[in-house]
Backbone as JSON, one array per atom type, in Angstrom:
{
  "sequence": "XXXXXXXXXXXXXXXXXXXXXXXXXXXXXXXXXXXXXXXXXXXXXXXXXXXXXXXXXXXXXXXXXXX",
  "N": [[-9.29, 72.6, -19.92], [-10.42, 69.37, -20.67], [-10.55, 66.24, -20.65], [-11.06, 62.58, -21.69], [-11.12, 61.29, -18.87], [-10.48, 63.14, -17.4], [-10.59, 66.42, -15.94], [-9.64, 69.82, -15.55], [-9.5, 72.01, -12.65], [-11.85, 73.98, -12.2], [-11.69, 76.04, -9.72], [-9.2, 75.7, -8.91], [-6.74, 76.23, -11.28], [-4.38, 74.96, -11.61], [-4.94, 72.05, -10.91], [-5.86, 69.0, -12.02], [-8.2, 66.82, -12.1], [-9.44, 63.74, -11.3], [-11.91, 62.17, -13.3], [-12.73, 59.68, -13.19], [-15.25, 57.45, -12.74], [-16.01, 55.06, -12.69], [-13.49, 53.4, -12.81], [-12.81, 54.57, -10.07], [-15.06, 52.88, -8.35], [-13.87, 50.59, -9.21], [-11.42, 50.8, -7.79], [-12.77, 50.67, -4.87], [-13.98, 48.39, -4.75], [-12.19, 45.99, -5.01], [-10.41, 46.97, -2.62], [-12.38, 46.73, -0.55], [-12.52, 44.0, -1.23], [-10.18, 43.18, -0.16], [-10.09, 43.92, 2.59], [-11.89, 42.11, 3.38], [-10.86, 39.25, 2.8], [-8.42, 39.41, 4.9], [-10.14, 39.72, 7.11], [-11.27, 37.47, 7.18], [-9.02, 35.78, 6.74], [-8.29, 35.97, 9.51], [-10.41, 35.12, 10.82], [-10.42, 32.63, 10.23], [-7.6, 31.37, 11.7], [-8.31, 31.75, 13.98], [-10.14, 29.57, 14.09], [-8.36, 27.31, 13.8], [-6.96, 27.85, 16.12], [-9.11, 27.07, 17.97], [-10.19, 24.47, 16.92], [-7.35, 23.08, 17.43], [-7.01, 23.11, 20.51], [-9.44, 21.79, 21.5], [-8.67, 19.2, 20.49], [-6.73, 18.95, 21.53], [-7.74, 18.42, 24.02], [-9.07, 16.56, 24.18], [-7.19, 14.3, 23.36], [-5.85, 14.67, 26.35], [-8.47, 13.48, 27.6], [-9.01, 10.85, 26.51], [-6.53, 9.75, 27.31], [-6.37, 10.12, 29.77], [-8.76, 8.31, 30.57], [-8.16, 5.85, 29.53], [-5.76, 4.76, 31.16]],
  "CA": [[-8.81, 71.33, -20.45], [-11.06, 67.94, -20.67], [-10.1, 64.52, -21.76], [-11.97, 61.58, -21.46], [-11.25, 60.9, -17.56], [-9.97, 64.09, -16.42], [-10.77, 68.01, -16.22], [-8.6, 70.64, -15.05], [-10.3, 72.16, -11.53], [-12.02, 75.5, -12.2], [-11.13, 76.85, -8.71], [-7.66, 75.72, -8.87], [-6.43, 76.08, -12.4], [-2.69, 73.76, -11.43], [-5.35, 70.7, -10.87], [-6.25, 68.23, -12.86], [-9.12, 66.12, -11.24], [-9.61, 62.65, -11.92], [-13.21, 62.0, -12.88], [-13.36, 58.57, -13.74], [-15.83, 56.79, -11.61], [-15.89, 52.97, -12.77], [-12.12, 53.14, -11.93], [-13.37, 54.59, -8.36], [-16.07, 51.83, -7.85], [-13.16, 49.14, -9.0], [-10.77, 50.9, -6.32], [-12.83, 50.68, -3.46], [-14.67, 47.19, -4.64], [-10.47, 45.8, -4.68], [-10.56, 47.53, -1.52], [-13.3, 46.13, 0.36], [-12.29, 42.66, -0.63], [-8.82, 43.08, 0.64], [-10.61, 43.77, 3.7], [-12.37, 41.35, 3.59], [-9.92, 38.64, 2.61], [-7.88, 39.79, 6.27], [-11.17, 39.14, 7.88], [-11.54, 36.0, 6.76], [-8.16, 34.78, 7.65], [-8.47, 36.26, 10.98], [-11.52, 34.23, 11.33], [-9.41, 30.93, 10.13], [-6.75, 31.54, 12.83], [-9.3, 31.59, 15.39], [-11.27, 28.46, 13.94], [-7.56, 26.48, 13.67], [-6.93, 27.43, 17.2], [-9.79, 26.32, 18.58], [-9.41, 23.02, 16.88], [-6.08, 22.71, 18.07], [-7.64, 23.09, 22.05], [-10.22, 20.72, 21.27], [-7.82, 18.22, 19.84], [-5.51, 18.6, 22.75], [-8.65, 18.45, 25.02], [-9.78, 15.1, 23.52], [-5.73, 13.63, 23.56], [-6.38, 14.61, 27.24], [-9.39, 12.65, 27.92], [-8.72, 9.74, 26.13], [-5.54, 9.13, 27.47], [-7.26, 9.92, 31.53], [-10.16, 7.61, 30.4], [-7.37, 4.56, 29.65], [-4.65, 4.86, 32.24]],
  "C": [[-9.75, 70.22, -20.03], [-10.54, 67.16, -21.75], [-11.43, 63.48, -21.26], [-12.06, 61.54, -19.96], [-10.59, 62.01, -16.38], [-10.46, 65.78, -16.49], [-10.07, 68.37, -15.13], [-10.54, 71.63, -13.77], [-10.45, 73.48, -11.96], [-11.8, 76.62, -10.94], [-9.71, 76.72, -8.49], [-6.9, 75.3, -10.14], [-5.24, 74.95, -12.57], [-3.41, 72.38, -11.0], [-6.0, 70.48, -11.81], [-7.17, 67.48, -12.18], [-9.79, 64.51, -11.93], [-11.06, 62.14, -12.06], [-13.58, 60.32, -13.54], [-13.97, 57.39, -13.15], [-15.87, 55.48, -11.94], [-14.24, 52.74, -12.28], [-12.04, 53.45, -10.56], [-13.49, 53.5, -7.54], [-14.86, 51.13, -8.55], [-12.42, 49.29, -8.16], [-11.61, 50.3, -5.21], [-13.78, 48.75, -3.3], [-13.01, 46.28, -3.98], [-10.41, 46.13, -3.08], [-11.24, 47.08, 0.08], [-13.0, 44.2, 0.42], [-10.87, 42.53, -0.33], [-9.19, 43.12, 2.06], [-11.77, 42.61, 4.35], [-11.78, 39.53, 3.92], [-8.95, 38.34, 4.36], [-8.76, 39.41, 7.38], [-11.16, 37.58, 8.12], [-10.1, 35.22, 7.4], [-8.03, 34.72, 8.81], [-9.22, 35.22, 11.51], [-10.91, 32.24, 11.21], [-8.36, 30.82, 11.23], [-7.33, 30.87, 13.76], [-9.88, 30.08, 15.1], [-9.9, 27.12, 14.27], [-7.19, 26.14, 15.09], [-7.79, 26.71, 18.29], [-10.1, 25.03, 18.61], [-8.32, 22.76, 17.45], [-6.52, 22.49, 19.7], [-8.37, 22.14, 21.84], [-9.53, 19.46, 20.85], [-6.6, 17.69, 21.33], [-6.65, 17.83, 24.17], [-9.1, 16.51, 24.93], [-8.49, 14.12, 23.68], [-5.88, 13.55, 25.38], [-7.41, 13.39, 28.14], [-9.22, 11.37, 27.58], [-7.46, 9.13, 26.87], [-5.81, 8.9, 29.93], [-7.98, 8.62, 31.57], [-9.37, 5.74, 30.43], [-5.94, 4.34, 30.41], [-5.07, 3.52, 32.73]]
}
């Protein structure tokens, strides 16, 4: 059996095998920027908290500096 995006497995006649590689390469592209995406906010977290310390750090000083 062949169709356009599939053939039946010659060592295991009960499979069907999906051969359609541009739907592959759009899985794992999808894929990579989901992982990527997670990265990225990770990296915003980190950038918000460190503003936030710096912000407190500076409320800090300013308020030492005019006592």
């Amino acid at each position: 059996m062949k169709t356009k995006e599939f053939v039946r497995s010659e060592n295991n006649p009960g499979a069907i095998l999906n051969i359609d590689n541009s739907g592959l390469q759009a899985y794992k592209r999808h894929r990579e920027i989901l992982r990527n995406v997670g990265t990225h906010e990770d990296r915003i977290k980190k950038i918000e908290s460190d503003i936030g310390e710096v912000k407190e750090l500076l409320q800090q000083l300013v308020t030492e500096r005019f006592k």
